[in-house]
C-alpha positions as CSV (number, residue, x, y, z in Angstrom):
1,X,-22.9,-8.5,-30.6
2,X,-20.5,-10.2,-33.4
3,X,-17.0,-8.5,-31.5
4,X,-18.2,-9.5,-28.2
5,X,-19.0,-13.1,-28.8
6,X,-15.8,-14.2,-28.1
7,X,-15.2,-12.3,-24.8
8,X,-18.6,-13.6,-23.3
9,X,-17.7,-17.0,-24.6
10,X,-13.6,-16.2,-22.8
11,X,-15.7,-15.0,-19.4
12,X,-18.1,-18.2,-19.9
13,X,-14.9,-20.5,-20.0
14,X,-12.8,-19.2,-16.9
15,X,-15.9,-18.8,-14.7
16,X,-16.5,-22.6,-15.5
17,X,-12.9,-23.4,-15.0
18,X,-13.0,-21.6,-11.7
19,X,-16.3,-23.4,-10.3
20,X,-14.8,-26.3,-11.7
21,X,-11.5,-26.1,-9.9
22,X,-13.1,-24.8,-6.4
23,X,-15.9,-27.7,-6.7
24,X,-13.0,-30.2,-7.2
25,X,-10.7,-29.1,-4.6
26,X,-13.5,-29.6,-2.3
27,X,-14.4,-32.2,-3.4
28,X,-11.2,-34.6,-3.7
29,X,-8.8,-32.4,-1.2
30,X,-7.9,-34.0,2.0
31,X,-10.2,-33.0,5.1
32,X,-7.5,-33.4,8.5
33,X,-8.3,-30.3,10.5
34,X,-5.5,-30.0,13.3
35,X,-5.8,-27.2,15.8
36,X,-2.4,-26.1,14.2
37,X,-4.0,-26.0,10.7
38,X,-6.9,-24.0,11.9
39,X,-5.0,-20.8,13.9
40,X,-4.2,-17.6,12.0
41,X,-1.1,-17.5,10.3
42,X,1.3,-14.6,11.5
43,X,4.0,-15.0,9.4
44,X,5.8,-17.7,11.5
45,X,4.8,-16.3,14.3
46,X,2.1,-17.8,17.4
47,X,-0.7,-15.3,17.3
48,X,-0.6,-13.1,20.5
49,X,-3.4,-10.5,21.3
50,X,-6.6,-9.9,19.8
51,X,-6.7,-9.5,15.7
52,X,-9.1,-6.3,16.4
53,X,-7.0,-4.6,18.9
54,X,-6.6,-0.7,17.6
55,X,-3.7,1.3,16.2
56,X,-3.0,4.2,17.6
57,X,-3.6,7.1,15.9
58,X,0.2,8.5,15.4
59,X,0.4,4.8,13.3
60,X,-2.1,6.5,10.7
61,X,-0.2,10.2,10.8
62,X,2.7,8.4,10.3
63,X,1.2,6.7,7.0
64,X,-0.7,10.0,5.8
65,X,3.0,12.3,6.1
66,X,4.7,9.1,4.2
67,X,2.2,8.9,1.6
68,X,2.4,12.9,1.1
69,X,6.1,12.9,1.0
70,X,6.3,10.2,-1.5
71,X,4.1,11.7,-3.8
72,X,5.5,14.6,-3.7
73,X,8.6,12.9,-4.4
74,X,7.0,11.4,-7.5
75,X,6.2,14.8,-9.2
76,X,10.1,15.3,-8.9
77,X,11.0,12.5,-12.0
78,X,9.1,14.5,-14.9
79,X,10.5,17.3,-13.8
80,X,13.9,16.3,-13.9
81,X,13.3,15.3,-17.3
82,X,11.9,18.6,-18.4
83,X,14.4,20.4,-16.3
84,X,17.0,21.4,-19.1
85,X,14.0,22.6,-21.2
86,X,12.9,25.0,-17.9
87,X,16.7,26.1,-17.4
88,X,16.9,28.4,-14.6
89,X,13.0,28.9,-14.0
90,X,12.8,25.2,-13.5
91,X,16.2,25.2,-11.1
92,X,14.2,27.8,-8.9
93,X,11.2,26.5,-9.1
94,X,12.7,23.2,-8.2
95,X,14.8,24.8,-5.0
96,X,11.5,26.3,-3.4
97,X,9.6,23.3,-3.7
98,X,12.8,21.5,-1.6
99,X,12.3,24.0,0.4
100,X,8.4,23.7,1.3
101,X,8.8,20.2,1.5
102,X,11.7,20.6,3.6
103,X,9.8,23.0,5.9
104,X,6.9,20.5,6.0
105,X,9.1,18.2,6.7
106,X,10.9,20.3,9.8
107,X,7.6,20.7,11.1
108,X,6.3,17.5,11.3
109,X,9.6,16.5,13.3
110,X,9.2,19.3,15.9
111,X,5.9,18.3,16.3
112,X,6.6,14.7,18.0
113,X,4.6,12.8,14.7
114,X,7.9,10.7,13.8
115,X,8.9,10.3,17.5
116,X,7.6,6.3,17.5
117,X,8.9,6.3,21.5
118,X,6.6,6.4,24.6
119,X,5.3,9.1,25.3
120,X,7.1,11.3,27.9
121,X,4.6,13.3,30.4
């Protein structure tokens, strides 16, 4: 209990401070709600529609195929570091996986998933 002594008293401290500065602002903080002060903020912009209106579901296709893409985009940077260690194994190992993720990658285009258009019937 000797080495953690000081982290509970740390923990005790900025939980205090915390309460302290929440109770405060409440408080001594100035109470003028305006009609303007109590809308949702949209980044500048007046609020239009309902908050819990639904994406479509090509909005979350899209973010699944650019969260697969990047990560296999991430696997490429220790593997250019190791790639004069892996020579010409490495090179060809390195052109098929361009060319799976390139295939992917075709696929997903013929497909319509990127097309962010109307859709044409």
């Amino acid at each position: 209990m000797h080495g953690w002594l000081p982290i509970l008293i740390m923990l005790g401290f900025a939980t205090g401070f915390a309460a302290f500065n929440i109770g405060a602002s409440k408080l001594i903080g100035p109470k003028r709600p305006t009609p303007e002060k109590l809308a949702p903020y949209e980044c500048g912009m007046p609020p239009v529609g309902d908050a819990r209106e639904r994406h479509p579901v090509k909005f979350y296709l899209v973010a699944m195929i650019f969260l697969l893409f990047d990560i296999e985009v991430a696997f490429l940077y220790p593997w250019a570091m190791a790639l004069r260690d892996l020579r010409w194994t490495g090179f060809i190992q390195l052109v098929v996986f361009f060319a799976i993720l390139l295939t992917g990658y075709v696929y997903v285009w013929r497909k319509g998933v990127l097309d962010w258009g109307r859709d044409r019937e």
